[in-house]
N, C-alpha and C positions, 0 to 999 in steps of 0.2 A: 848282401842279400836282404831282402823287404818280408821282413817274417812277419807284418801286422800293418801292412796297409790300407786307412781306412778304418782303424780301431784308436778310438779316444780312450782315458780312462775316465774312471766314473768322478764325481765333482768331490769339491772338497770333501773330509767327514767330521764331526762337529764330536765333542764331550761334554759331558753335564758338565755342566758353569751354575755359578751363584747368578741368580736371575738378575741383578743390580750392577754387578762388576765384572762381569766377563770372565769371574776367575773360579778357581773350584771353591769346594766347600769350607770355609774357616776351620771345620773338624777334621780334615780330610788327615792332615798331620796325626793328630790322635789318633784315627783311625788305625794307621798305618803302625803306628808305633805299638796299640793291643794286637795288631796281626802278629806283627814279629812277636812281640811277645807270649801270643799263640801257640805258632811255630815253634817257638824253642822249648816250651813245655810238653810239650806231643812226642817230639825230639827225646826229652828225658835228660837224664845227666850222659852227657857225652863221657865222663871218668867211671863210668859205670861197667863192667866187663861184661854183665850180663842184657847189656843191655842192645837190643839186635840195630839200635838207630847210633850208634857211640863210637868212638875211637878204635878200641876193639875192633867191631864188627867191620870198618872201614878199611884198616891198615890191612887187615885180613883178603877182604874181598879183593882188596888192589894185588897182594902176592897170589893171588890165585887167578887174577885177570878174570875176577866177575860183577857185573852189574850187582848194586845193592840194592836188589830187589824188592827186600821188605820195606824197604826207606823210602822207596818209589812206589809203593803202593799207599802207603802212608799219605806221602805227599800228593799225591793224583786224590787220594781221599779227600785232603783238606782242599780240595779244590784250588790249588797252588796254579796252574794254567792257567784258570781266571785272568790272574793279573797280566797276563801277556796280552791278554784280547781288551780292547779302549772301549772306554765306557758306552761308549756310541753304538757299539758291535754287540753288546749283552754282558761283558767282563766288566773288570774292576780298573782295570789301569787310567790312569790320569796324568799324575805328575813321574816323570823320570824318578824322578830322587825320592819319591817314598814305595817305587818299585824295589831301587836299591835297600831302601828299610826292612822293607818285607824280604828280602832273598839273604839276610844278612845271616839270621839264624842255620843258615842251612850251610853258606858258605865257611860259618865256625866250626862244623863239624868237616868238615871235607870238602877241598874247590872245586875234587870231581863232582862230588856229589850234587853240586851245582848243574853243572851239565846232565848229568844223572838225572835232574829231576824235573830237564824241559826247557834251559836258557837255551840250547840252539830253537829249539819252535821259536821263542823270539827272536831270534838270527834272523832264523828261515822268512815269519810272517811280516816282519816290519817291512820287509821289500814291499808286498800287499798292502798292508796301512800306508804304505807313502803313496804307491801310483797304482793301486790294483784298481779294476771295478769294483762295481759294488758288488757284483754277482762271486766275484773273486774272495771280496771282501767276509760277505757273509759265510761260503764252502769255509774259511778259512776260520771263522771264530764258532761254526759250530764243530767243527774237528777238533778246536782247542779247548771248547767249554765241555765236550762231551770225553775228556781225558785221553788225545790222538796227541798223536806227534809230527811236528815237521822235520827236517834239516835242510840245510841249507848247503850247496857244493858250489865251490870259492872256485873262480877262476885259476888263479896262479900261486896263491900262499896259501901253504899246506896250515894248521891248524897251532903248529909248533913256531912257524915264521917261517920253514924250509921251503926256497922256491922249487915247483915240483916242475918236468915236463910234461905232464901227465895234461890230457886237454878233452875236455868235449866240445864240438864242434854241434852246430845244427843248420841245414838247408834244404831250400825247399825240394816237398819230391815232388814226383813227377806229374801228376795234374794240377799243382798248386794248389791244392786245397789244405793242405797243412806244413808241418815240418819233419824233418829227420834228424834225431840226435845220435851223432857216433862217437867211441870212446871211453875212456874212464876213468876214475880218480882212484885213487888205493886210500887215500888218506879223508876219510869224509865223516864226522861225528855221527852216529845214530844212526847210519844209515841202514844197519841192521834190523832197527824199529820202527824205524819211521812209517808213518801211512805217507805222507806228501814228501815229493824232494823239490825244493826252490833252483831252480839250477842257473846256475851264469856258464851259459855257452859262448861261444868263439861264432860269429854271425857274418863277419870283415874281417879279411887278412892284416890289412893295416889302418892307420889312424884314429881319432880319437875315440873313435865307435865300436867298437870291434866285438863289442858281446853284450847278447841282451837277456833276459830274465824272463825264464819260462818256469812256471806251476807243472810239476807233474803227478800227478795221482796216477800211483803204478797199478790200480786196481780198475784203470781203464786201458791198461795198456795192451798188448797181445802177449799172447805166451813166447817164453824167448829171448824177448825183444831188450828185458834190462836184466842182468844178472847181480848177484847180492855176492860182492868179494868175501874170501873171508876174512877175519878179524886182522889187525896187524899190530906189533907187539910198536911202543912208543917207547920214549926215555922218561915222559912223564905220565900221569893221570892212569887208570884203568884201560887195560887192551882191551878192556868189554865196549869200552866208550868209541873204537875206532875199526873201522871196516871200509869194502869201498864198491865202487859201482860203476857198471860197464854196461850201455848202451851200446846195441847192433843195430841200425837203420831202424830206430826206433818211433815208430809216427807217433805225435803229438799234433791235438787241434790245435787251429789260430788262437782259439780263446783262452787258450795254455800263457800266451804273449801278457808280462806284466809290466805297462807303459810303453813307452814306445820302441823301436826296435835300435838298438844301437845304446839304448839307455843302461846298460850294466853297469859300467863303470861311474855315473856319475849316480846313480840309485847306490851303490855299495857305498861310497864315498860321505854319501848323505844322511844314510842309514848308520850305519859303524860309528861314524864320532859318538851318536849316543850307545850304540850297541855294547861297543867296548871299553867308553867311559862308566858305564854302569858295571862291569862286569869286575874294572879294576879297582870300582869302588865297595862292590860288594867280597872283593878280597881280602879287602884290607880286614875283614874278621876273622879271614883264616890262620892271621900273628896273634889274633889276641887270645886263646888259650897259649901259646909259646910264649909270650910275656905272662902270663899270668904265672905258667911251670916256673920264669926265672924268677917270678918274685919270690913263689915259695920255697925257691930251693935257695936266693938268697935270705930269708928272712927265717931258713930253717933251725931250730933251736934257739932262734933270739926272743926275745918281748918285745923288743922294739922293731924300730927302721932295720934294714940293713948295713953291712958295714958302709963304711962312706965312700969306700972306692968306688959304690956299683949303682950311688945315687946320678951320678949324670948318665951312663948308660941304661940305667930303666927308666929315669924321668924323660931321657930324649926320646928312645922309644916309643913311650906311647906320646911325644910330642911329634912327632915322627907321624903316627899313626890320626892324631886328631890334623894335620897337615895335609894327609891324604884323602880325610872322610870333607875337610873345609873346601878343597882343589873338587874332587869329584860330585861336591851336591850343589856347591853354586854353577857348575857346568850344564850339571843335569836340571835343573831348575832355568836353566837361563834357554837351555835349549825350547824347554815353552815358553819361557817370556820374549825371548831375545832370538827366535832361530835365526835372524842373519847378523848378527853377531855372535853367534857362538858357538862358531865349527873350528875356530881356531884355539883356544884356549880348551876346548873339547878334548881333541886330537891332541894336543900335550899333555892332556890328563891322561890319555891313555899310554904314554909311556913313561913319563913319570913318576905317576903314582907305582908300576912296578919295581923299577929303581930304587925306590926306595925302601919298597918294602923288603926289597934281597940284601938290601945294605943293614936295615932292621934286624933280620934271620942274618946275618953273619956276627951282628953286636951281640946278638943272643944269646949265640952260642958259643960265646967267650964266656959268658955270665955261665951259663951253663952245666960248661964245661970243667971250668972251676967247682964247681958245685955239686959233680955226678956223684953217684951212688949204683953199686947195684939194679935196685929195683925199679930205676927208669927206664928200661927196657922201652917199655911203649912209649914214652915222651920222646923218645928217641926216635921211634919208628915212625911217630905225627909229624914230627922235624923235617925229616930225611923225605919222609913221600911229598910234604909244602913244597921242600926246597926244589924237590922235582918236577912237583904240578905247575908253579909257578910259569915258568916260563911257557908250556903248554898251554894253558889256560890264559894266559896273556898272550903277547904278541911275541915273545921269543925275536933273537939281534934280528932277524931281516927285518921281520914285520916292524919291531921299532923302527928300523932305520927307514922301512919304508913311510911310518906317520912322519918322521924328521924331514922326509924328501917333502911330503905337501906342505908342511910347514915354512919350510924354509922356501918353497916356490912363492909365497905369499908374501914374507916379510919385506918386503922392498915396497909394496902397494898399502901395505899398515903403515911404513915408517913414514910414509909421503902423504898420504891422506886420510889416515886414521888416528894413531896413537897419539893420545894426548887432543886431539882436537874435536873428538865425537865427546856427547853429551854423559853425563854421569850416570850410571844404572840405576831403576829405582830399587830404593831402601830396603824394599820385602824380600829383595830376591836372598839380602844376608842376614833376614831376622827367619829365627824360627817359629816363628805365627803368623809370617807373611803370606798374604794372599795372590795367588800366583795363577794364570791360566793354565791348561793341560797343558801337556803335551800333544801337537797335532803334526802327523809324519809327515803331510803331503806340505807342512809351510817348513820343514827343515833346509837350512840353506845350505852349500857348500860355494867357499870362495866371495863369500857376503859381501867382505871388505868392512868389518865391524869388529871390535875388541872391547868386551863391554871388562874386562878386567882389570887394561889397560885403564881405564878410564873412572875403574874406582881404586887405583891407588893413588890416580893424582887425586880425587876426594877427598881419602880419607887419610892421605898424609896434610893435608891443608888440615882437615880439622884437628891435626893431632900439634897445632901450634901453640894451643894454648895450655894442655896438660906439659909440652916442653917446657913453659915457663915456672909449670907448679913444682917442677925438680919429682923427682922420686922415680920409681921403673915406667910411670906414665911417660916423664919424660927421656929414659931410656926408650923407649917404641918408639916415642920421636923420630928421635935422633937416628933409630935403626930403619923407620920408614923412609928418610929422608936419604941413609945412603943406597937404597935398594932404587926408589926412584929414580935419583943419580945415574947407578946401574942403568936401569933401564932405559934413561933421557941415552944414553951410551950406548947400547944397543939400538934403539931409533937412527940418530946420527951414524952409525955402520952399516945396518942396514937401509939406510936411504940412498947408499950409492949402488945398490943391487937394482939390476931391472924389475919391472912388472911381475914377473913370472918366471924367477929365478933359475936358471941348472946349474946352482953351484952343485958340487957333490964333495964324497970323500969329507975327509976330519975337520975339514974347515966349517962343513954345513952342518957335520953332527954336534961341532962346539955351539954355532948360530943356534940350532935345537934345544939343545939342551940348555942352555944359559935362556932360553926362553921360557923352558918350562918351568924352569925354577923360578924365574922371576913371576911367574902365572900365581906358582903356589904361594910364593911369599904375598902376592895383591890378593888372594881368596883368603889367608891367612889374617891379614890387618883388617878386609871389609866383615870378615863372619865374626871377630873379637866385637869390632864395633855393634855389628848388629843384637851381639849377646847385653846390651849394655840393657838395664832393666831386667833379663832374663834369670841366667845362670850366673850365679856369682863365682863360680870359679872361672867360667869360659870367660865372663866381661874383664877377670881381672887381665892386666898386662902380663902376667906371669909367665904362661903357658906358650902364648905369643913369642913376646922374646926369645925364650928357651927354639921356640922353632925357628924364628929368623937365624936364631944363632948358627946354628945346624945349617939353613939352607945358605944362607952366608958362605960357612967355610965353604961348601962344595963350590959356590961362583967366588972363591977366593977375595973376598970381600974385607975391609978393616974394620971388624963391624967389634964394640966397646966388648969388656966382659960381660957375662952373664952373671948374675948377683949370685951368694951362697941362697940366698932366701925366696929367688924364683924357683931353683931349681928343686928348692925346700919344699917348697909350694906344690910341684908340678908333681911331684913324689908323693906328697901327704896324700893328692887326691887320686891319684894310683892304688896306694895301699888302701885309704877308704874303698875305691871301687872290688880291687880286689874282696875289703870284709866282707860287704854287702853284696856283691855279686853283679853288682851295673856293668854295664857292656864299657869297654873302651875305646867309643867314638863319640861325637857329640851328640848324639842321643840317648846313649847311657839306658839303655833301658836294661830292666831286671832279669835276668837269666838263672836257667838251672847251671847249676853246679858243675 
């Protein structure tokens, strides 16, 4: 069906740049970093009982399946929407990775409360920021700057990774002057509140086209015509968060059409690598009060460190944790320097980085567990709701396995004309004061044929030849770059005997997967060490590094040397410091309440 023929979308759209360099503002990082630190004071101490934005109040609302409503009033206050709308449009957003900064404080207190407080509107709207009009464009950033909501209704994968049969369909009626939507989804975030639904309909029964992306504002629509499901109970996140929605011969105008018609699938595709690599970056802070519980319950009644048994499980931990904050902001960074290079390394981040963080929450609560008392009660109950938001809030086994399927569709056309032979990435994208273009939705690629990760780990193991010769854990990274390399020159050569456009499936392609993504982490891991060189003296030293290759090593089964007593010494010392002081547990470490 031709639901928008004859309709262009509107021309690129542009973000404040530094007028010299193309790139945003040298401050922008600052910026970004007193927001969060904003946010988390407004917030309050999350160990606070009385406190209506805290643990408490959260653990609470989720057993009684209610929206945190005061916390979302809160945050609509602070103008937190802002950042979803691109600077072009009247909002704040610029760089991927200092949206991930900003959403971080929120996602420490609860990864519902995430959702809660307006990441689907970014779902919803970035479909609009890649191919809307501009008329599309602007409905859509002042609904967001004036504190409205969108959501966004996914074709086939329910919100958990469950493939649903649930469908809306849309075609034309009968004078051809618009469309009809029929159908409905049970499982659709917000749909409860939303003012706007972005919808991916069914447009072609079969082939590569088959559903395109229609704008609806239900407050043009006829009475009747869309009904609001009730709620539905999930195995993770707030049942306030989930509802659903059923269109009867629903007319919608043409101008409702977002790009061209047929375009769903390859908009979702384009969209999501950054949608969900930010979303699994800004998780990563929902571990760091659970590491922080184990440190105090191991360090409880001592003066010093902990006993020595539990120094390589909290030190890997949060090496673990600085692994996934290195993987998901040069992604998110590289998607505005680099958007056709970096849908692949993207989409690994977003399975990835949750992996590891469930392998994180399982170390933890050995430590823990050992260590319980009574009065944990609520650490307990913070625990238990993570371990179950997690996969809801990520992509849950299908939806993994589905980012593995495009993954592994590609690696055969990387292993032949990319890895290793495209040029090396510049430098800024793994210094933290590098100057970096926005982010712009309409140049995001999918299927580029670029690996710019690939390409700085042959970099930055060449330059690490000469610290091998000075001996010491400098030359341990070496030696550790050089066998993951290896690894990877090994995967190249296997995957070079895959076609263009691979259908391998089943356990063979989820191994290709995963041994990819891990290798991803390990090359964002040695470029963002390198790039700390001058900056942070603990991030520049080799310490932290090693400690994580080591980690991501064993998982690809790798012979990779031991780890020193004195890294892991290291990586621990500055744990317990973040812990006194209260700095966050990613590489930006900013100052938090309590």
């Amino acid at each position: 069906m031709n639901v928008g023929a004859g309709r262009r979308p509107g021309p690129p759209s542009t973000t404040r740049r530094d007028a010299d360099s193309g790139t945003t503002s040298p401050d922008e990082p600052a910026v970004a970093l007193r927001r969060a630190a904003h946010l988390d004071r407004l917030l309050g101490d999350p160990h606070d009982p009385a406190n209506p934005h805290g643990f408490t109040a959260f653990t609470t609302a989720a057993r009684l399946g209610r929206p945190a409503a005061a916390t979302q009033r809160l945050l609509a206050g602070a103008g937190l929407t802002a950042a979803f709308v691109p600077a072009a449009h009247g909002g704040t957003l610029t760089r991927a990775d200092l949206l991930m900064t900003i959403l971080r404080p929120v996602f420490r207190r609860d990864v519902a409360l995430g959702f809660d407080a307006g990441v689907t509107s970014l779902f919803a709207a970035s479909a609009v920021w890649g191919a809307g009009t501009p008329e599309q464009q602007q409905v859509m950033a002042r609904l967001l700057l004036g504190g409205g909501r969108a959501t966004v209704v996914h074709p086939g994968l329910a919100p958990a990774g469950g493939v649903r049969r649930e469908e809306i369909t849309a075609r034309r009626d009968a004078d051809g002057t618009g469309v009809l939507l029929d159908g409905s989804r049970s499982l659709v975030i917000d749909a409860a509140r939303a003012d706007v639904y972005v919808v991916h309909a069914r447009t072609a029964a079969t082939g590569p086209r088959t559903h395109s992306v229609l704008v609806v504002d239900p407050a043009r629509l006829p009475a009747g015509r869309v009904q609001r499901l009730p709620r539905v109970k999930t195995d993770g996140m707030r049942a306030a968060l989930f509802s659903g929605l059923r269109f009867t011969g629903c007319p919608v105008p043409d101008d409702a059409l977002v790009g061209g018609p047929g375009d769903g699938a390859t908009l979702a595709l384009r969209m999501n690598q950054v949608n969900r690599s930010l979303v699994a970056g800004a998780m990563t802070a929902g571990v760091d009060p659970v590491l922080r519980h184990a440190v105090g319950a191991a360090t409880r009644g001592r003066s010093g460190p902990p006993a020595r048994r539990w120094h390589r499980p909290l030190a890997g931990v949060f090496a673990d944790l600085l692994v996934c904050d290195a993987l998901t902001t040069v992604c998110l960074r590289a998607a505005g320097a680099l958007p056709d290079r970096a849908d692949v390394p993207t989409v690994a981040a977003t399975y990835t980085v949750p992996a590891l963080l469930t392998d994180a929450l399982e170390e933890l609560s050995s430590v823990l567990a050992a260590h319980s008392r009574p009065g944990d009660a609520l650490l307990h109950a913070v625990l238990g709701k993570l371990v179950r938001d997690l996969p809801t809030a990520g992509l849950g086994r299908d939806g993994a396995a589905a980012c593995q399927a495009v993954i592994v569709n590609q690696l055969g056309a990387l292993a032949k004309r990319s890895w290793f032979l495209e040029e090396e990435p510049p430098a800024a994208l793994f210094r933290p004061d590098g100057r970096l273009p926005p982010l712009d939705h309409r140049a995001l690629a999918f299927a580029g044929g670029g690996d710019f990760l690939a390409a700085a780990l042959s970099g930055t193991t060449g330059r690490l030849a000469r610290p091998r010769r000075a001996g010491g854990r400098s030359a341990l990274l070496a030696r550790m770059a050089d066998l993951f390399l290896a690894e990877f020159l090994g995967l190249r050569d296997q995957c070079a005997l895959l076609p263009d456009r691979s259908a391998l499936s089943g356990p063979a392609a989820h191994a290709l997967a995963d041994r990819y993504g891990l290798l991803a982490a390990a090359s964002a891991v040695l470029a963002v060490r390198e790039g700390q060189e001058g900056h942070d003296a603990f991030l520049a030293d080799p310490a932290w590094a090693v400690l994580a290759l080591s980690r991501l090593g064993h998982r690809l089964g790798l012979p990779l040397p031991e780890v020193p007593k004195d890294c892991v010494t290291d990586v621990l010392d500055e744990l317990l410091l973040r812990q006194r002081t209260g700095r966050g547990l990613d590489l930006g470490g900013i100052e938090l309440e309590r």
